[in-house]
C-alpha positions in Angstrom: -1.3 13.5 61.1 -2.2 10.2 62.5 -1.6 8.0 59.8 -0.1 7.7 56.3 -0.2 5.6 53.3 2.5 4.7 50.7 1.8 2.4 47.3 4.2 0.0 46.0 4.6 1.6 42.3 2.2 4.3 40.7 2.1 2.4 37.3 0.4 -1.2 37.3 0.3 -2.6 34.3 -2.1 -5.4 33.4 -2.9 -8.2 30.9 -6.6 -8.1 29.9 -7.8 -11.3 31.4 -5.4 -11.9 34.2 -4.9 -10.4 37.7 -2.4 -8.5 38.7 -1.5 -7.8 42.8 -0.3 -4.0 43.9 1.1 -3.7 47.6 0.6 -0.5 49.5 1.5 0.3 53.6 -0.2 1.7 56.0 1.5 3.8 58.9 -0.5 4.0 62.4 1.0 7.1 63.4 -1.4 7.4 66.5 -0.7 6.4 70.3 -3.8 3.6 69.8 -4.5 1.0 67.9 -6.8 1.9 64.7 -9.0 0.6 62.1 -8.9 1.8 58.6 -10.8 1.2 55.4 -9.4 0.2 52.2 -11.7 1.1 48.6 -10.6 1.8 45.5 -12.3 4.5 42.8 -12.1 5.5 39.3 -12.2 2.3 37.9 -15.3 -0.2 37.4 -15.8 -2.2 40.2 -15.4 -5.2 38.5 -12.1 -4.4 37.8 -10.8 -4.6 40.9 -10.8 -6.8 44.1 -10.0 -5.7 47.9 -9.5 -9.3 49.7 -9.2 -7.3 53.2 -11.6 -4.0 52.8 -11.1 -3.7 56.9 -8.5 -4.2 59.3 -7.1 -2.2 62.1 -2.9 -1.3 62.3 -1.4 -1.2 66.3 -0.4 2.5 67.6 2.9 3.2 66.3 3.0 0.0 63.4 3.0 -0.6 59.8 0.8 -2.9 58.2 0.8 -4.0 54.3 -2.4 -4.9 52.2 -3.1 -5.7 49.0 -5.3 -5.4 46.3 -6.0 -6.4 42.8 -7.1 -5.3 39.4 -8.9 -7.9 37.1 -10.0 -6.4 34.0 -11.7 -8.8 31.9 -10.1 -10.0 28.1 -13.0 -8.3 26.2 -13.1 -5.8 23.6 -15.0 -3.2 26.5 -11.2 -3.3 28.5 -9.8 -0.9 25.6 -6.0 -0.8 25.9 -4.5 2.1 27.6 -3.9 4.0 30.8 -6.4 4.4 33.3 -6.4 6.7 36.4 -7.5 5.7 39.7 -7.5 6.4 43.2 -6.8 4.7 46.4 -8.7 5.5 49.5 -8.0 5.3 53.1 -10.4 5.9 56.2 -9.6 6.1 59.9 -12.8 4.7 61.3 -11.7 5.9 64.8 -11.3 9.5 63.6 -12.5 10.0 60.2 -9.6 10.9 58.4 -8.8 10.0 54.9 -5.9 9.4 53.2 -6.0 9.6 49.2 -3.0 8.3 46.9 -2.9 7.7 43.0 -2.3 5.3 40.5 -2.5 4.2 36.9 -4.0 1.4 35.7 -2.5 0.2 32.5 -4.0 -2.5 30.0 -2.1 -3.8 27.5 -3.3 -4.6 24.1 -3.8 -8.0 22.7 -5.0 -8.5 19.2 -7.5 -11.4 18.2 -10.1 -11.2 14.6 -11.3 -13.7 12.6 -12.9 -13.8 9.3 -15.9 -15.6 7.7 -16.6 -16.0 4.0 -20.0 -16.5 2.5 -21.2 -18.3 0.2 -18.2 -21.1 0.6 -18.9 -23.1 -3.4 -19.5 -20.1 -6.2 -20.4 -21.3 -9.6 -18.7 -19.7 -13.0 -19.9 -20.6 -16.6 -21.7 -19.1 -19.7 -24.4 -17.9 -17.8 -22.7 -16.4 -14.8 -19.8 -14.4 -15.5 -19.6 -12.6 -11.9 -18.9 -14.0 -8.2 -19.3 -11.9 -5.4 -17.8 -13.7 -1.8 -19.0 -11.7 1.3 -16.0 -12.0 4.0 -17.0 -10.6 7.2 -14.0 -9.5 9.5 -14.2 -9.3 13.2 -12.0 -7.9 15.5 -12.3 -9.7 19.3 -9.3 -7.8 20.5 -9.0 -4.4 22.2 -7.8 -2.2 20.3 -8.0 -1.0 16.7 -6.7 -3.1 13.8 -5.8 -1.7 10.2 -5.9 -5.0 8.5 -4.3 -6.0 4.7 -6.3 -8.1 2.2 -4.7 -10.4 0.1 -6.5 -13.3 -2.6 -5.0 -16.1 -3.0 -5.3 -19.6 -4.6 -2.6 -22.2 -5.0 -2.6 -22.2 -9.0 -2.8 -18.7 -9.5 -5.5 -19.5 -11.3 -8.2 -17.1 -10.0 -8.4 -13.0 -10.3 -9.3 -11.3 -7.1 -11.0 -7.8 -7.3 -10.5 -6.3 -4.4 -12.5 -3.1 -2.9 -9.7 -1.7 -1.2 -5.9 -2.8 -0.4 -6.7 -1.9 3.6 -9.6 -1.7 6.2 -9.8 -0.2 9.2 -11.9 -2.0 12.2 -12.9 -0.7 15.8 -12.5 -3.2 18.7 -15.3 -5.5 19.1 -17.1 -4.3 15.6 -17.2 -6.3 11.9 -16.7 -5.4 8.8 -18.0 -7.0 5.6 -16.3 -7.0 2.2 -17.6 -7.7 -0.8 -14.4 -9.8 -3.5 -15.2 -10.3 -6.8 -13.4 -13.5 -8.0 -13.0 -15.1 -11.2 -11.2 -17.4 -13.5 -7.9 -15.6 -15.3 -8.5 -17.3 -18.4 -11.9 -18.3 -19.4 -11.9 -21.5 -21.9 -14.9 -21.9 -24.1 -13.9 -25.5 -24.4 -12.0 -27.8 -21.2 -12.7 -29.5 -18.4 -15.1 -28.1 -15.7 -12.6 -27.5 -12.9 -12.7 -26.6 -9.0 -10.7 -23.8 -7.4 -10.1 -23.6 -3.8 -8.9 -20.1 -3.0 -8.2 -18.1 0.3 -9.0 -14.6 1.8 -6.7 -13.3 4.1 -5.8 -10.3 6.3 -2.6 -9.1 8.0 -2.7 -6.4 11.0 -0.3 -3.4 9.1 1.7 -2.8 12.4 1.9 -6.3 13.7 2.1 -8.8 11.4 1.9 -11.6 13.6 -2.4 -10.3 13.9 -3.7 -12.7 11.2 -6.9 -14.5 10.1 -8.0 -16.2 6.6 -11.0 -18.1 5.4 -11.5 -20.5 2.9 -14.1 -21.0 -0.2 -14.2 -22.2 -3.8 -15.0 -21.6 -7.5 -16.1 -23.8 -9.6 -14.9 -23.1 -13.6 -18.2 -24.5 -15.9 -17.3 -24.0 -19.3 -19.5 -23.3 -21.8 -18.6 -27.6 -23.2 -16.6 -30.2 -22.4 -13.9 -32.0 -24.7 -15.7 -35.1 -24.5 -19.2 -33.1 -25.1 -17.9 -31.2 -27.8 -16.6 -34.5 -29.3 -20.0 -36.2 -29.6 -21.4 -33.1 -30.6 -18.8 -33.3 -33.5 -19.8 -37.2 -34.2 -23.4 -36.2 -34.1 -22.8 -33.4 -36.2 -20.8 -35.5 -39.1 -23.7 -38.3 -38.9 -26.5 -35.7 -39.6 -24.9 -34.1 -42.9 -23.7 -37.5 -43.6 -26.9 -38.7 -43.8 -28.5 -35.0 -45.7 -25.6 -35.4 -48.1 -26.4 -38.7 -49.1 -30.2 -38.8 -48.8 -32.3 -39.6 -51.5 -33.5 -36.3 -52.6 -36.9 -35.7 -54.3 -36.9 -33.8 -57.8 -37.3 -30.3 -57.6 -38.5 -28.0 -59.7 -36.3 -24.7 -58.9 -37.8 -22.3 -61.8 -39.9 -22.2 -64.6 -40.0 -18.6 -66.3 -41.6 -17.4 -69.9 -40.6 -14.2 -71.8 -42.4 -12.4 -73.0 -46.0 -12.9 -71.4 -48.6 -11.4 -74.1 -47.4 -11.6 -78.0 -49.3 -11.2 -80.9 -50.8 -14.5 -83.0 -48.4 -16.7 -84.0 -46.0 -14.6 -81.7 -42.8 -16.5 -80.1 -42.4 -16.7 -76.4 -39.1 -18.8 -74.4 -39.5 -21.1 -71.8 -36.7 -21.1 -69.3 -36.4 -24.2 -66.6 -33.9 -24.9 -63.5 -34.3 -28.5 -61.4 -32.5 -30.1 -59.4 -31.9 -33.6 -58.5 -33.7 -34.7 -61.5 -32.8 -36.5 -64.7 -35.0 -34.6 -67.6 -38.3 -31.9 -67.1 -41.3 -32.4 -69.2 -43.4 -29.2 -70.6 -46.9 -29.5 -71.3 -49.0 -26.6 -73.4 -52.8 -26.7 -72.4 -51.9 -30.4 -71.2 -50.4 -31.3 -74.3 -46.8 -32.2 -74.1 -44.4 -30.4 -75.8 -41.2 -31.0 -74.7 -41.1 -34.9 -72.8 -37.3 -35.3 -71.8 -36.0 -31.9 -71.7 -32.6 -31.7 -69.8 -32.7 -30.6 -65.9 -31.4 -27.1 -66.9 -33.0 -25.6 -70.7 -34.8 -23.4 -72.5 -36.8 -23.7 -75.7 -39.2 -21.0 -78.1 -42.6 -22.2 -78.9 -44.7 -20.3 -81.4 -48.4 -19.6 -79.6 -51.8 -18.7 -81.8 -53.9 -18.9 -78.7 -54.1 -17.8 -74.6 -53.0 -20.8 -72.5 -50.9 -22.4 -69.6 -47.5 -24.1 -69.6 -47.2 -26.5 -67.1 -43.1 -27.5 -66.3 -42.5 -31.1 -64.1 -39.3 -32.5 -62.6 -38.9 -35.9 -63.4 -36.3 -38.6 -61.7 -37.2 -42.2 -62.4 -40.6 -42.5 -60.7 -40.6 -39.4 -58.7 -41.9 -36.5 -59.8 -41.6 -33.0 -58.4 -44.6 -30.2 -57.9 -45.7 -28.8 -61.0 -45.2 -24.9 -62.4 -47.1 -23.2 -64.1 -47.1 -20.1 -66.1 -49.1 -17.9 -68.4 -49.6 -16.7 -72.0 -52.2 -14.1 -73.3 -52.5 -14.0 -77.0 -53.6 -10.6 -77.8 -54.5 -8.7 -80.8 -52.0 -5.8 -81.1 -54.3 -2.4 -81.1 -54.4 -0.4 -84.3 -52.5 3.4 -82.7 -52.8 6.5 -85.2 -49.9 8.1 -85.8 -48.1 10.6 -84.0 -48.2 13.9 -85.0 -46.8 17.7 -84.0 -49.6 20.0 -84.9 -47.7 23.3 -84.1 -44.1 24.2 -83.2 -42.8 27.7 -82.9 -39.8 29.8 -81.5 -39.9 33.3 -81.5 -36.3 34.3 -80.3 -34.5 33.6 -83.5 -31.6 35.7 -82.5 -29.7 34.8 -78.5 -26.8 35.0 -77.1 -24.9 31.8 -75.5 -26.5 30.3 -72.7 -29.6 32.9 -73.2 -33.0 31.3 -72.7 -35.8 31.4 -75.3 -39.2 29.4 -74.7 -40.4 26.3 -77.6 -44.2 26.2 -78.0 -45.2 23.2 -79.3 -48.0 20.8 -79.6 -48.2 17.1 -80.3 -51.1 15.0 -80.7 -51.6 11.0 -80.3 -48.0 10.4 -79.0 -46.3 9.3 -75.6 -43.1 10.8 -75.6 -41.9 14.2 -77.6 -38.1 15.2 -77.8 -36.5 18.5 -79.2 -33.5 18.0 -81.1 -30.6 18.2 -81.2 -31.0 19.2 -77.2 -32.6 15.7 -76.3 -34.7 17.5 -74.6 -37.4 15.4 -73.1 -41.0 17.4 -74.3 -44.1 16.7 -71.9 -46.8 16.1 -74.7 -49.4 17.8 -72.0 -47.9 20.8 -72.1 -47.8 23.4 -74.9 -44.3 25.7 -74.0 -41.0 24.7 -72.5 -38.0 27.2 -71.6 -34.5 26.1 -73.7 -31.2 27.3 -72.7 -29.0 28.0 -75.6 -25.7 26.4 -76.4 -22.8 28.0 -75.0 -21.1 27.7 -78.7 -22.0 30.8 -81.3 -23.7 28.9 -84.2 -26.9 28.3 -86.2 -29.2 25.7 -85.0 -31.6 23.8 -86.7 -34.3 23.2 -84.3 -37.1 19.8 -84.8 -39.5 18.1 -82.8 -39.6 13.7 -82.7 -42.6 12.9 -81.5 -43.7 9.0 -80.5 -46.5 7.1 -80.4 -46.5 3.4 -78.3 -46.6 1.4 -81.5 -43.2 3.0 -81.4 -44.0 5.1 -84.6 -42.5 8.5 -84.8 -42.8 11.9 -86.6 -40.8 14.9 -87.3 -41.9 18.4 -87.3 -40.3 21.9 -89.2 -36.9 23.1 -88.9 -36.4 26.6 -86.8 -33.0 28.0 -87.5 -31.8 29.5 -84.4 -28.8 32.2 -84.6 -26.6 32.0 -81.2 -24.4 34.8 -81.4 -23.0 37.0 -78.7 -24.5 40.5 -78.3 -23.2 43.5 -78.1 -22.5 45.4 -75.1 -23.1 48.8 -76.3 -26.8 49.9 -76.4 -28.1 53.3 -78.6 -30.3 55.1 -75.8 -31.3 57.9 -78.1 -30.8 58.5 -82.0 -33.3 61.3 -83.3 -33.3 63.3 -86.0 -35.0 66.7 -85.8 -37.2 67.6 -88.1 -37.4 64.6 -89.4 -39.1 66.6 -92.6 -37.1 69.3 -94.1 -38.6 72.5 -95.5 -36.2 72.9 -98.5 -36.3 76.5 -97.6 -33.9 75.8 -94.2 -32.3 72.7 -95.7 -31.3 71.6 -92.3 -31.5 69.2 -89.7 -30.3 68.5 -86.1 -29.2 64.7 -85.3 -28.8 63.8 -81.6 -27.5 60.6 -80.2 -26.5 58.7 -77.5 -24.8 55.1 -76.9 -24.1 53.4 -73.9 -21.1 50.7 -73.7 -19.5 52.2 -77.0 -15.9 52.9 -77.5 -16.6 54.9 -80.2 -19.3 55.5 -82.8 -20.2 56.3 -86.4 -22.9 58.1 -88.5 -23.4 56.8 -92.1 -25.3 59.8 -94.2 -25.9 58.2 -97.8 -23.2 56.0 -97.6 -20.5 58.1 -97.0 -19.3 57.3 -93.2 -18.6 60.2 -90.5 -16.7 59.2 -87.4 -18.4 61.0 -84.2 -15.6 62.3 -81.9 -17.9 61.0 -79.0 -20.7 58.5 -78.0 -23.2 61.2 -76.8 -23.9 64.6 -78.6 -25.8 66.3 -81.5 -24.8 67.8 -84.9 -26.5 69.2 -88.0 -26.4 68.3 -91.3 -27.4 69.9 -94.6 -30.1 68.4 -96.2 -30.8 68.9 -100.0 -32.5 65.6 -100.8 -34.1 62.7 -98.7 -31.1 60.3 -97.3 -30.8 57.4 -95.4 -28.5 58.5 -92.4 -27.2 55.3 -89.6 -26.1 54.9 -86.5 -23.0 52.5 -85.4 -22.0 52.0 -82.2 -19.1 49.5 -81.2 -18.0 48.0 -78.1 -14.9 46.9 -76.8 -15.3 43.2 -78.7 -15.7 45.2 -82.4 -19.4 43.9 -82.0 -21.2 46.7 -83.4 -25.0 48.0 -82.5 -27.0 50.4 -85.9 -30.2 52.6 -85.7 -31.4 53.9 -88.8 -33.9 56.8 -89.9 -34.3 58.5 -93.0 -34.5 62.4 -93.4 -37.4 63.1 -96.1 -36.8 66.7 -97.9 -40.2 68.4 -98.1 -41.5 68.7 -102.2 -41.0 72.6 -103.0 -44.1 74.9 -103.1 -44.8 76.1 -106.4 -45.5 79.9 -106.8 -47.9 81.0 -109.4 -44.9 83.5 -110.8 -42.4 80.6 -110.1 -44.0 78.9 -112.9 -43.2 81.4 -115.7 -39.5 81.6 -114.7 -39.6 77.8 -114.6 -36.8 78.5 -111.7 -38.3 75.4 -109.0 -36.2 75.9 -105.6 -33.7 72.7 -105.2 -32.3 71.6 -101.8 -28.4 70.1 -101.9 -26.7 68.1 -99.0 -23.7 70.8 -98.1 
């Protein structure tokens, strides 16, 4: 080995923006004198300076150099440790001699902050202010910076997008802050609010920068505004209250409109600031100092106009007028109900049964005592019952538009509730008897029946069941009926009546004068 080199210290650490010296020795091992030369790698070049890049070392000497790192106070020189490497050459023989070091650059921290627009404006028409602060960050390395509002009233309300931001070296960051008043007066003073933006580096607090703008609080008026609006406002309805005001006619109404001859119609007035209203018929005055607020009733024989003034001293207001038509009342005939019929005499509660009806020269037709409203086009209407058993009397008022009325019949209708049990079949076979049988079958059958009787010329047989036959001796014609009854003791009746045949007469029967007879058994 002819020759060896030895640094002062591996670790060089360095201020971005200053210089900083590192010592290294170089032993000429050789039996000659030598020349070396000194570079540096790994870092940029303008990092570093080599005052002596060439010198030569005696045979058998050591011989110290220096050289220097310089990395500039930008954001580019990033704090941290950089690795480089030291080189040596023997210019006599070639050889090289490598050694290694690291570079390290400490941080510094440096950002500012700029806030745009510096004067917002808040009032009636602007409820929201939006300051842009732009934050840069001239140091090297990152910053995770705080924000923070204030203002020295505590007067202002700061809406923040976030409670931190994070910013590379050497970039910007804009935030938008919403700021406005904390309490917003309809009424005060218009006032001027200078407030601050700030930011604090999280992990060292002494990293700081703030910027400055203000708000101006427009309120929607001023005391002294809303003061001589007040003065202006009391001078006007002074001067409306106590202004002389023209009569006025307010209204001028007549009841009724068209009346016979002679008929009576009222005239209703209302004025105001007047001291009496004159009327006038076809301009003829009728009433010449009526008071501001009146009525009167004036008898008409002919169509005309009334004519109503408002009168204070010389002033008069705008006339009104109204309307009367005499009219002739028309001759009506009288009303009449031509036909009326119900054929259901006989329902049960709440049953419906239909009305037919006709009426003639009338408007309206009602069916008592329903109050059932009749349609005098029509001819039939469907009626519900009452819900009460009952006899009811059933009449028609008819009405003409004279207001004349007539009245039709009365139709008794019986509501009464029906039985539930129904005779499906009562027949009596033959329903002629030949005297010489003197018998006949009777078959039956009710539905909804609890039990049943037969009635065969008055004297009453009790049927052991709804449903069944039985025969009976017949020796003369007889009435013979059929009672069902259901579980309400309503009862349901068929009748028929069993005819005994005349006897034939025999030419020998009429010497014995011995005529067959028929008996009931």
């Amino acid at each position: 080995m002819s020759f060896a080199v030895r640094l002062a210290a591996d670790m060089i650490a360095s201020e971005a923006g200053s210089t900083t010296p590192l010592d290294l020795e170089v032993a000429n091992q050789s039996d000659q004198t030598d020349q070396y030369e000194l570079s540096i790698e790994g870092l940029d070049p303008e990092w570093t300076a080599v005052p002596v890049p060439v010198f030569a070392v005696s045979a058998h000497d050591l011989q110290g150099q220096k050289v220097f790192f310089k990395p500039p106070r930008t954001s580019e020189s990033l704090a941290g440790n950089y690795p480089f490497v030291i080189r040596v050459r023997s210019l006599e023989s070639g050889e090289v001699r490598l050694t290694q070091g690291v570079l390290e650059i400490r941080p510094y921290h440096s950002v500012s902050m700029e806030i745009l627009p510096k004067k917002g404006v808040y009032g009636p028409w602007r409820r929201t202010n939006i300051f842009r602060a732009t934050i840069i960050n001239l140091g090297n390395c990152e910053e995770t910076l705080q924000l923070f509002g204030s203002d020295p009233e505590d007067a202002l309300a700061y809406d923040l997008p976030a409670d931190q931001i994070t910013i590379a070296p050497g970039q910007q960051r804009e935030v938008a802050i919403t700021v406005n008043p904390v309490q917003r007066r309809a009424l005060s003073n218009p006032r001027l609010h200078g407030f601050q933006i700030s930011a604090r580096s999280v992990e060292t607090p002494s990293v700081y920068c703030a910027a400055q703008a203000q708000l101006e609080h427009r309120p929607v008026v001023s005391p002294g505004n809303f003061m001589l609006f007040l003065i202006a406002v009391g001078l006007m309805v002074g001067w409306w209250a106590f202004r002389p005001m023209p009569p006025v006619l307010d209204a001028f109404q007549i009841d009724p409109a068209v009346v016979p001859p002679g008929g009576a119609v009222r005239l209703t007035w209302q004025s105001s600031h007047a001291k009496s209203v004159k009327v006038l018929f076809n301009d003829s005055v009728i009433v010449s100092q009526g008071a501001p607020r009146g009525t009167t009733t004036i008898n008409v024989d002919r169509s005309g106009t009334f004519t109503a003034i408002a009168v204070r001293e010389t002033r008069t207001s705008a006339p009104s007028i109204v309307s009367v038509t005499v009219k002739v009342p028309e001759v009506l005939p009288p009303p009449e109900v031509t036909a009326f019929e119900i054929k259901t005499r006989e329902v049960a509660p709440g049953e419906s049964f239909f009305v037919s009806y006709r009426v003639k020269d009338a408007i309206k037709a009602t069916l008592s005592p329903s109050g059932q409203i009749l349609d005098p086009k029509l001819e039939s209407i469907q009626v519900e019952a009452p819900s009460q058993p009952g006899v009811v009397r059933y009449f028609i008022v008819a009405e003409n538009a004279a207001g004349q009325t007539a009245k039709s019949r009365t139709i008794n209708v019986n509501v009464a509730a029906k039985p539930e049990a129904n005779i499906v079949v009562f027949r009596a076979d033959p329903m002629e008897v030949d005297p010489l049988v003197g018998k006949c079958k009777i078959s039956w059958q009710i539905t909804g029946a609890v039990r049943a009787e037969l009635v065969v010329d008055g004297q009453t047989l009790a049927l052991e069941t709804t449903e069944g036959e039985m025969t009976l001796d017949v020796t003369k014609t007889v009435p013979v009926v059929l009672i069902g009854y259901d579980a309400n003791g309503l009862t349901v009746k068929k009748s028929a009546t069993i005819t005994l045949k005349a006897p034939i007469v025999r030419p020998d029967d009429s010497t014995t004068g011995n005529p067959g007879t028929g008996g009931l058994r």
